[in-house]
Each structure stands twice: as C-alpha cells, then as structure tokens.
C-alpha positions as CSV (number, residue, x, y, z in Angstrom):
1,X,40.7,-9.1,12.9
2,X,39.5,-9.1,9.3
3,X,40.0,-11.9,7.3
4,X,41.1,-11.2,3.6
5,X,42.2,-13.3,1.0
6,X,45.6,-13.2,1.7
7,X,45.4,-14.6,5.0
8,X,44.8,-18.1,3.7
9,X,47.1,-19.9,1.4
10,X,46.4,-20.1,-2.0
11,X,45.6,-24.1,-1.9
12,X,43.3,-23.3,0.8
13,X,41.2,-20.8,-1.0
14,X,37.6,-22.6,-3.0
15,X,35.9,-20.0,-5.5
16,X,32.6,-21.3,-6.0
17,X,29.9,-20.0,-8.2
18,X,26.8,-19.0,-6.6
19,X,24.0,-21.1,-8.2
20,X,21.8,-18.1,-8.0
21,X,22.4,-14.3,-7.8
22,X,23.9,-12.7,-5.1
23,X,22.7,-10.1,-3.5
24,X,23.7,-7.6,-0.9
25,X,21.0,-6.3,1.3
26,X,22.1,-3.6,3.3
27,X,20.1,-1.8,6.5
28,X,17.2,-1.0,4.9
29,X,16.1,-4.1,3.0
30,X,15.9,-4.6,-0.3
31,X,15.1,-1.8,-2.3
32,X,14.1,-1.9,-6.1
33,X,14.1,1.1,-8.7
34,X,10.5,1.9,-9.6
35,X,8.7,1.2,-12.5
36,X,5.6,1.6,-13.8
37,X,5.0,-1.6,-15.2
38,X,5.2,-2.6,-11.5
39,X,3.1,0.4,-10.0
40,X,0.4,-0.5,-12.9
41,X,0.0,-4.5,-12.4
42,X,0.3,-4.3,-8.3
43,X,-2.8,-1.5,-8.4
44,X,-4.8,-3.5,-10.4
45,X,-4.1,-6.5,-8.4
46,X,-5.1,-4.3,-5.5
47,X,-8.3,-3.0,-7.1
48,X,-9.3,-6.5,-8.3
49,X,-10.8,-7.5,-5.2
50,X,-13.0,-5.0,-5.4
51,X,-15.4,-7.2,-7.6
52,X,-14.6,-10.3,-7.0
53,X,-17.2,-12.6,-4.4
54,X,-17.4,-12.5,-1.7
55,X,-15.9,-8.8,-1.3
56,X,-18.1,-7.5,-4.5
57,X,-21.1,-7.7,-1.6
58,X,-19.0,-5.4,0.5
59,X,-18.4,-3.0,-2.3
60,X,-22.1,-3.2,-3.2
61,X,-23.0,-1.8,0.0
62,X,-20.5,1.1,0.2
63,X,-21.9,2.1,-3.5
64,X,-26.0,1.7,-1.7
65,X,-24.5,3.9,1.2
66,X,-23.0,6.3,-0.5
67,X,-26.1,6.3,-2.9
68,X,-28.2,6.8,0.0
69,X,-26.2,9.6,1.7
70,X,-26.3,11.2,-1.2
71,X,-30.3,10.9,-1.6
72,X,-30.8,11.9,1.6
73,X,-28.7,15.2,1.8
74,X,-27.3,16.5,-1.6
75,X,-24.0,17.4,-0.4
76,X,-22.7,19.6,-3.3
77,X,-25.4,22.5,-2.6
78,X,-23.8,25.9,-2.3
79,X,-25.0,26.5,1.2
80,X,-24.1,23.1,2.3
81,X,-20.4,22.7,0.3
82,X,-17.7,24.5,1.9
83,X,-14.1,25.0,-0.6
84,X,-12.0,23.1,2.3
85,X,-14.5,20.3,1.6
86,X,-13.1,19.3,-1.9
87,X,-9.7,17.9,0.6
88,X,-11.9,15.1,1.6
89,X,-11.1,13.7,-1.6
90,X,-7.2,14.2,-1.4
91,X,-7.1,11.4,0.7
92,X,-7.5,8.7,-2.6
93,X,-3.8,10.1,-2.8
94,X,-2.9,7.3,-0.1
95,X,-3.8,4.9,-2.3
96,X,-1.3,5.5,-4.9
97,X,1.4,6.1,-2.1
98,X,0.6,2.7,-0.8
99,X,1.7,1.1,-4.1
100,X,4.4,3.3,-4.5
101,X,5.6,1.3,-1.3
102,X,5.0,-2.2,-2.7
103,X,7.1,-1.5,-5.6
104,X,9.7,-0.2,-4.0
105,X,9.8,-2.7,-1.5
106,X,9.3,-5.7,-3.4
107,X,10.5,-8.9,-2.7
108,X,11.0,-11.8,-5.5
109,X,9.1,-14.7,-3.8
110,X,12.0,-16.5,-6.0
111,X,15.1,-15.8,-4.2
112,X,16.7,-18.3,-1.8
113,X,17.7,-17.4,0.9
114,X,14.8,-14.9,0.5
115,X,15.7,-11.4,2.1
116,X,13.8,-10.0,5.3
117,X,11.3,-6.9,4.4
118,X,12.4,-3.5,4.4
119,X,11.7,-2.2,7.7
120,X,11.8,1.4,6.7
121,X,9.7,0.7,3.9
122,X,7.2,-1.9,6.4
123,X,6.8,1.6,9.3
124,X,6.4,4.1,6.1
125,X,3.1,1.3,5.0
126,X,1.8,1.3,8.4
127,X,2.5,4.9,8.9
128,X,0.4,5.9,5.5
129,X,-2.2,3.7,7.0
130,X,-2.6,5.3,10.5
131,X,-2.2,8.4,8.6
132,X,-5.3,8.1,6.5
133,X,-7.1,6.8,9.6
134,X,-7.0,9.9,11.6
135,X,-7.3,12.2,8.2
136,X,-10.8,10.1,8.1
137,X,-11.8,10.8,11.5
138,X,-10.9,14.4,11.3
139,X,-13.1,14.7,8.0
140,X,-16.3,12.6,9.0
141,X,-15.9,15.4,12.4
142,X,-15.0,18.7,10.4
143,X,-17.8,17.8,8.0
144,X,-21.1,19.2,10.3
145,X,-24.1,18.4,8.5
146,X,-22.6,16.1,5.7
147,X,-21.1,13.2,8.3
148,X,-22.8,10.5,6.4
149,X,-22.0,11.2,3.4
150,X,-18.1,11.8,3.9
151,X,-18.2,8.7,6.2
152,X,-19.1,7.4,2.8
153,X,-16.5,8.6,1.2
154,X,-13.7,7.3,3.7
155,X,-15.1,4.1,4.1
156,X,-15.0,4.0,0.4
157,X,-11.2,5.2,0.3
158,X,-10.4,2.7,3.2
159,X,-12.0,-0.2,1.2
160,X,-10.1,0.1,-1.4
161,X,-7.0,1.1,0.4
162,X,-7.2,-2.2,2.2
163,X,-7.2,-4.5,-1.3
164,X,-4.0,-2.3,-2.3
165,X,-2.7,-2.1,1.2
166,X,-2.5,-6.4,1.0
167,X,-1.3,-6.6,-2.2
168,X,1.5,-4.2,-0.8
169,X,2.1,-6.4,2.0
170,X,2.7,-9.3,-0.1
171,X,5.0,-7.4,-2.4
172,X,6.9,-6.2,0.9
173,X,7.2,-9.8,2.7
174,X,7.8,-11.7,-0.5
175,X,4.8,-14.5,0.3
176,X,2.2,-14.2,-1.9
177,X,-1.6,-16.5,-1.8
C-alpha cells in the first residue's frame, strides 16, 4: 500500500526543510552534465603526477626508454613504418574517454548522505581500462620488428592513463587524498 499525504491527518503531517539539497539518485548513480571546466581541471590533475617526485623518476625512465628504442631502431623508416602503424597512437584517445568518465560521474565529496558511485559509469572505467590493455598487447605483437619501441609507446599511454585513471576514481567514489 502506498502511503500519500492524505493518509495521515493534517495535525500529524511535519514539513521540514532539508538542511542541505536533496537529491534523487536514481539506478545509475549520480550523473552530472559535462563541462569543460570539469574535463580541463580533472586532466590536469591527472597529468600532474606526471612530474611530481617520486613518480617524475618513473616518467624519466619511460622518456630514456623510448629515447633508446628509438636510437636503436628508427622506427619511422619507409621500409620499417607500415600505414596501420599510425593506430598505435589512437590509443592516447582512452585517455581523454577516461576523464570524460570522471566528470560525468562525479561525486561532491560535500554531500551528506554522500551518494554511492555510478555503477554504469564504475564498469564503463574498468572496461576502457581492460580495453586499452589488450589494444597494447595486440600492438606491441602486430608491431614485428618495432616491439620495443611501441612497447614504449603503450607503457607511455598506460602511465599516464594510470594518473588520469585515479584522479577519475576519486571523482567517481567522491573520496579524494
């Protein structure tokens, strides 16, 4: 039986203010319109790590590795270079989707009660993440002759898709360090 206002008496019903705003949350979390301002700031969060200690050491050695696959086989030859080869690099695109997530999914750490994460928007982060794993793999195999040097790349993508994949994470759970 559904309760509705009528079903109380009129001296029994207390309208009281919410002290903060209220918020309906329906099946698939909370969802907020996109913006820019969002996609800009969360991205650059996500690409601040990149220099910042101790993780500047990590992205010094990617830069000497990709420096060094580079010296040792110049991949852009014309006997070397294939056209499909130029897709490797379509895979930066998952970085950008990532962030497209967090913004969407974002959760103001200052709501109380503060709502659960989207879990569309949670399997669609994971899923761009396994994606770009096995796009990696197929690239570093489909790439004879240039393995190093587009195991360079990836591990260069995956770097910085991991800085923008936690900022994303913190956006989508609401708790942020």
């Amino acid at each position: 039986m559904w309760l509705s206002r009528t079903a109380f008496p009129k001296s029994q019903i207390h309208e009281v203010e919410p002290s903060y705003p209220l918020i309906v949350i329906h099946h698939f979390g909370s969802l907020t319109p996109f913006s820019w301002n969002g996609f800009w700031w969360l991205f650059r969060q996500g690409l601040q790590f990149l220099y910042a200690w101790p993780m500047s050491l990590v992205t010094f050695a990617l830069g000497v590795n990709l420096v060094a696959a580079l010296v040792h086989r110049w991949p852009f030859h014309p006997e070397r270079w294939k056209k499909g080869y130029w897709l490797a690099f379509l895979s930066f695109l998952f970085i950008p989707a990532t962030t497209v997530v967090g913004v969407v999914g974002w959760i103001d750490p200052g709501m109380v009660p503060r709502p659960k994460p989207s879990a569309v928007l949670v399997w669609v982060d994971n899923g761009l993440f396994i994606a770009f794993i096995l796009l990696g793999i197929f690239w570093v195999y489909r790439m004879k002759g240039l393995r190093w040097f587009a195991l360079s790349i990836v591990l260069i993508q995956l770097w910085i898709l991991m800085g923008v994949g936690f900022m994303t994470g913190m956006a989508l759970s609401g708790d942020w360090l």
